[in-house]
N, C-alpha and C positions, 0 to 999 in steps of 0.2 A: 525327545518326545515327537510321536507324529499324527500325523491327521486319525488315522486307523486306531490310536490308543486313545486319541481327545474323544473318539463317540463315546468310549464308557468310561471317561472322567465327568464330560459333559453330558448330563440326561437330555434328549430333547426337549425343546421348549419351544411353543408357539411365540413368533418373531411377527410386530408387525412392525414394517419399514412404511415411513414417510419419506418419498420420492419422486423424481420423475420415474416412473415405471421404464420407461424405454433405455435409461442413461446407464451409462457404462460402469455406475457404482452400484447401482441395484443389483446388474449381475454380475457384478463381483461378488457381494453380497451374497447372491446368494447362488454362484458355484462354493463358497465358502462353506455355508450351510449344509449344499450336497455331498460334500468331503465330510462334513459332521456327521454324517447320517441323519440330518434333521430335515424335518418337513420343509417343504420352501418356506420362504417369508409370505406374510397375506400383502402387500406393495398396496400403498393407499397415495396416491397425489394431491401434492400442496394444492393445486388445480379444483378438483374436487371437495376438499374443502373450506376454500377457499366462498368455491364460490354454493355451499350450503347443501349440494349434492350426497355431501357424508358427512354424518357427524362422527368425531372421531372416539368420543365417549361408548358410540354403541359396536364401535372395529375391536374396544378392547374384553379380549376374554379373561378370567381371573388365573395369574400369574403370566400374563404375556408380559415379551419383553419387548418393551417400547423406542427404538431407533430413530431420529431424524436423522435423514441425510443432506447435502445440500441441494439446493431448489435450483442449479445452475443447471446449463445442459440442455434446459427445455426453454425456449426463447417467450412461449407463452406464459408460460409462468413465470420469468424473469419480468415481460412487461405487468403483465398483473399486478406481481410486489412494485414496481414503478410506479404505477396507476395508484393503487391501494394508499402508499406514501406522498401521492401531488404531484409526480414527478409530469413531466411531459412526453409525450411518445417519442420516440428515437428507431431509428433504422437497426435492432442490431442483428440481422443476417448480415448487413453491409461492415459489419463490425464496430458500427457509434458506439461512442465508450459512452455505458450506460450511466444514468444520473444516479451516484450510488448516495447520497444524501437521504434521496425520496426513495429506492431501496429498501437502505437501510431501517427509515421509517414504514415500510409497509412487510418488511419480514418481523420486525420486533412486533407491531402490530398483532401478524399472523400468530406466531409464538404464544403472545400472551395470549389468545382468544384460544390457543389449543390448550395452554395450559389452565384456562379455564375448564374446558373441556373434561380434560383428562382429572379434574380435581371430583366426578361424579362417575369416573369409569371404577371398573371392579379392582382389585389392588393389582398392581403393576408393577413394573421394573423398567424404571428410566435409564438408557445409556446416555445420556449428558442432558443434562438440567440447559434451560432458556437463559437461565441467566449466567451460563459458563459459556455459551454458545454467541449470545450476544456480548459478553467483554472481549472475548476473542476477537470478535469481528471489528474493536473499535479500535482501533491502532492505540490513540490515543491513551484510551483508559486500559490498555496491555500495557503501556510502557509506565505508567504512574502505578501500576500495580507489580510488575517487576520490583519497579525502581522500589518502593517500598517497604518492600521483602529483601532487599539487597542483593537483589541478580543482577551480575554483570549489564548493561544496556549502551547502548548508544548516547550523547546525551543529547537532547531535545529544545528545538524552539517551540513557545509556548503560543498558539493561537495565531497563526501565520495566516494573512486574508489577503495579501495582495504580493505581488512581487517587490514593489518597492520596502513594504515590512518586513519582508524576508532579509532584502539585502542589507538594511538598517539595522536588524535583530544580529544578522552573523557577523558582519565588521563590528558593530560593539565590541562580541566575544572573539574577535582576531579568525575564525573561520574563512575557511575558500574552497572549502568543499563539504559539499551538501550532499544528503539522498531526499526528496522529495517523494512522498509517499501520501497516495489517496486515505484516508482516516479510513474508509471500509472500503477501499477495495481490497481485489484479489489479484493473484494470475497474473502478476506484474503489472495488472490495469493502471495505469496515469501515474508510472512510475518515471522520474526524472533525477538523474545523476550529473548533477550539476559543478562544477569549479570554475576556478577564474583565478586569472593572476595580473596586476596590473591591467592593460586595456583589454587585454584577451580574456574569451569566456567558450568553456565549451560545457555542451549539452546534449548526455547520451538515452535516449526516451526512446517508449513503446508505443509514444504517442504520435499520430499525425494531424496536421492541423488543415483543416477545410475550411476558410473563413469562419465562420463561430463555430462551426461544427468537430469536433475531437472522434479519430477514430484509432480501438486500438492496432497495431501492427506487429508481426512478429518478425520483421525485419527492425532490427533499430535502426531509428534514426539519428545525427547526429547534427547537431546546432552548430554555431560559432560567430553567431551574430546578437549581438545584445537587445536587439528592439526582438529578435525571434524571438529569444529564449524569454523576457520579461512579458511578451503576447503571451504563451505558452503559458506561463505559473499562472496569471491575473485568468486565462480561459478555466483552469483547474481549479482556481482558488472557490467556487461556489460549490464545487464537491465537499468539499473542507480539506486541510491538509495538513499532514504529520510529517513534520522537516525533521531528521537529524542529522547530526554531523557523520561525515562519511568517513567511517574507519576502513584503514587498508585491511585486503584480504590475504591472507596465504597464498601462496602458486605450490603447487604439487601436480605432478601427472601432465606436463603440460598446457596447465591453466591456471586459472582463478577457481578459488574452491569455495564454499561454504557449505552447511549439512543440514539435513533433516534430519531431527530425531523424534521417532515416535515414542513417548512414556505414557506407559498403561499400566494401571493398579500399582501408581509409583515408581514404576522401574525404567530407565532408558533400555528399550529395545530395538526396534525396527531403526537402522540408518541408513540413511543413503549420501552418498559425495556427489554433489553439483560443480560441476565443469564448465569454466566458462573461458571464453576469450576477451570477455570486458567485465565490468559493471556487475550486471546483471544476471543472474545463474538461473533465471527459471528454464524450467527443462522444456515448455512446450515454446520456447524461442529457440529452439535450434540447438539447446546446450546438452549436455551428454553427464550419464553418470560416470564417476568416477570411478576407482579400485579401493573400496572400503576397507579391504582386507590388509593390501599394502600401505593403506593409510594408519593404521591400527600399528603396523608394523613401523614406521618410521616414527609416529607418536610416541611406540611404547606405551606399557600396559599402565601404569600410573598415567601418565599424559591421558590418554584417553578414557580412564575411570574419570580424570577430574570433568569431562567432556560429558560423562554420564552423569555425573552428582550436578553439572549446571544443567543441563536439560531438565531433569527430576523438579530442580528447585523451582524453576519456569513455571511448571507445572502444578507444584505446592504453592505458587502464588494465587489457585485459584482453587480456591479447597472444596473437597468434594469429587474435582473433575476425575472422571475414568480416564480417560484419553485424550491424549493432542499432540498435534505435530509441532513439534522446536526448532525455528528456525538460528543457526548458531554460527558465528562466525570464529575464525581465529585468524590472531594477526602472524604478518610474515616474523619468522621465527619460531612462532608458537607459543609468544610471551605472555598475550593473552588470548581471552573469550570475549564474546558479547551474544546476548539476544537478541535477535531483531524482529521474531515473531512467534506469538504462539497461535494455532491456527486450530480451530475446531473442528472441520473436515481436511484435516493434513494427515488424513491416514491411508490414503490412497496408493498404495504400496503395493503394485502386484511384482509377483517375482524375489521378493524379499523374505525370508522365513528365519526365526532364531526361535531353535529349537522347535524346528519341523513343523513352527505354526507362522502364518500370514497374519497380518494387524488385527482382520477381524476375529479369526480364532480365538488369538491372545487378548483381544477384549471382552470376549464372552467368556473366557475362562476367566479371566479377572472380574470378571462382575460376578461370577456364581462364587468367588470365594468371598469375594466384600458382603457376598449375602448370607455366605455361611455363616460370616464374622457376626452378623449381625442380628444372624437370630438366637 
């Protein structure tokens, strides 16, 4: 199927996107759209609403369909949800890793007052509900909700606030490697891949430390001194923090691997292979995609079907959700899976197409069918 045959599978339909207007997802979005043959998107900003300029009840027309995107991108509107939450002003053109605690409290905020909103606008078509949008975003409550669905996961220390309780919490459970992970961040923000063995300790982060000040880097950096790496956790610990045990990765292709899968209306579709030389696979640190094709190939067509039914499942742990992106690991061998993240704007996929459609295609066709179902 291609773009050209979705305009008359797809009717048009009036799209309105919550966005930064300027950011590089909106016009993805909406050359998507123009490939559709559909009207543009009407682009409304968290900004603007935010601050009473628009009310979003009176943006919606009867039958639009209704999109948040993320609020990242645009540094005003990033400090605003800062601001909004308590958070304290931070430098982040300088790159200051942002207080995502007070964030995270002033986007949930935003949400519920749009879904206020939105509960007086004319009937509508939601692609992802507030409240699939914020568990996503809380590491925490992703992996208790996994875990209790029985998807494969990492397993987890519970309520970690200082370094000294980390290292107290992981020697209990005989642990000596960790992945330290911001509870809401993103983008590798105030990620720390930590081990130790006897006296030695090393520590491979995105973070760099400025006397109290944290900023992110897309250079890693790398620890090996104990009073650094324990400054470090106790600096991050007031963001809150989601510790789990660091499971080995696969190597293929000349690196360390792990995959995005995007599942939409149920189905694992959109992949990508993350290549890395350490740690860490995020793509905007330097890391490269992989050859998904050839990986599929050396997998095998069961191996990598069970690769789709764990992503899916990921996904079914948040019922209702249209879309998200699965972050999934496999260990060397291929003996096993794990989840380490499911991400509510992880569908930012340009250059990827299964069956001649892009994420957002595939998520608008998957919504006009969930509505077919449903009327």
């Amino acid at each position: 199927m291609n773009p050209a045959h979705l305009s008359t599978e797809l009717p048009p339909r009036d799209v309105l996107l919550i966005a930064p207007p300027d950011g590089r997802r909106a016009r993805a979005f909406g050359t998507t759209l123009e490939s559709l043959d559909w009207p543009p998107a009407r682009v409304v900003s968290y900004l603007d609403l935010m601050t009473g300029r628009v009310h979003l009840a009176a943006e919606v027309r009867p039958g639009s369909v209704v999109r948040f995107e993320s609020p990242g991108e645009d540094i005003q509107t990033e400090l605003a949800l800062i601001g909004l939450g308590g958070g304290q002003p931070v430098d982040l053109e300088a790159g200051e890793l942002a207080p995502s605690r007070a964030w995270y409290a002033g986007f949930s905020q935003v949400l519920r007052e749009l879904d206020a909103q939105l509960r007086h606008a004319p009937p509508h078509t939601r692609m992802q509900t507030t409240d699939h949008i914020l568990s996503m975003f809380d590491k925490p409550a992703t992996h208790a909700l996994l875990q209790a669905a029985g998807v494969p996961v990492p397993d987890a220390l519970p309520d970690i606030q200082s370094f000294d309780g980390l290292m107290h919490a992981a020697r209990e459970r005989g642990w000596s490697r960790l992945f330290v992970k911001l509870a809401y961040g993103s983008s590798g923000s105030g990620i720390v891949a930590l081990q130790w063995a006897g006296q030695r300790v090393s520590a491979v982060t995105t973070v760099r430390q400025e006397g109290r000040r944290l900023f992110n880097s897309r250079r890693l950096i790398k620890l090996e001194d104990w009073a650094e790496v324990g400054a470090l956790i106790d600096a991050l610990a007031p963001h809150r923090l989601h510790v789990e045990r660091w499971l080995p990765k696969a190597s293929f292709g000349g690196g360390t691997i792990d995959l995005r899968v995007v599942v939409i209306g149920g189905r694992a579709q959109h992949a990508l292979v993350r290549t890395s030389r350490g740690p860490i696979t995020n793509l905007h640190l330097g890391n490269e995609r992989g050859d998904i094709e050839a990986l599929k190939a050396e997998l095998g067509a069961e191996r990598w079907a069970e690769v789709g039914r764990t992503a899916e499942a990921a996904l079914a742990a948040f019922p209702g959700a249209l879309y998200g992106g699965v972050d999934l690991l496999l260990t060397p061998g291929w003996k096993r899976q794990a989840v380490l993240e499911v991400n509510a704007f992880g569908d930012y996929h340009r250059g990827v197409l299964v069956d001649g459609q892009d994420t957002y295609a595939a998520e608008l066709l998957a919504l006009e069918v969930r509505n077919a179902r449903r009327a």
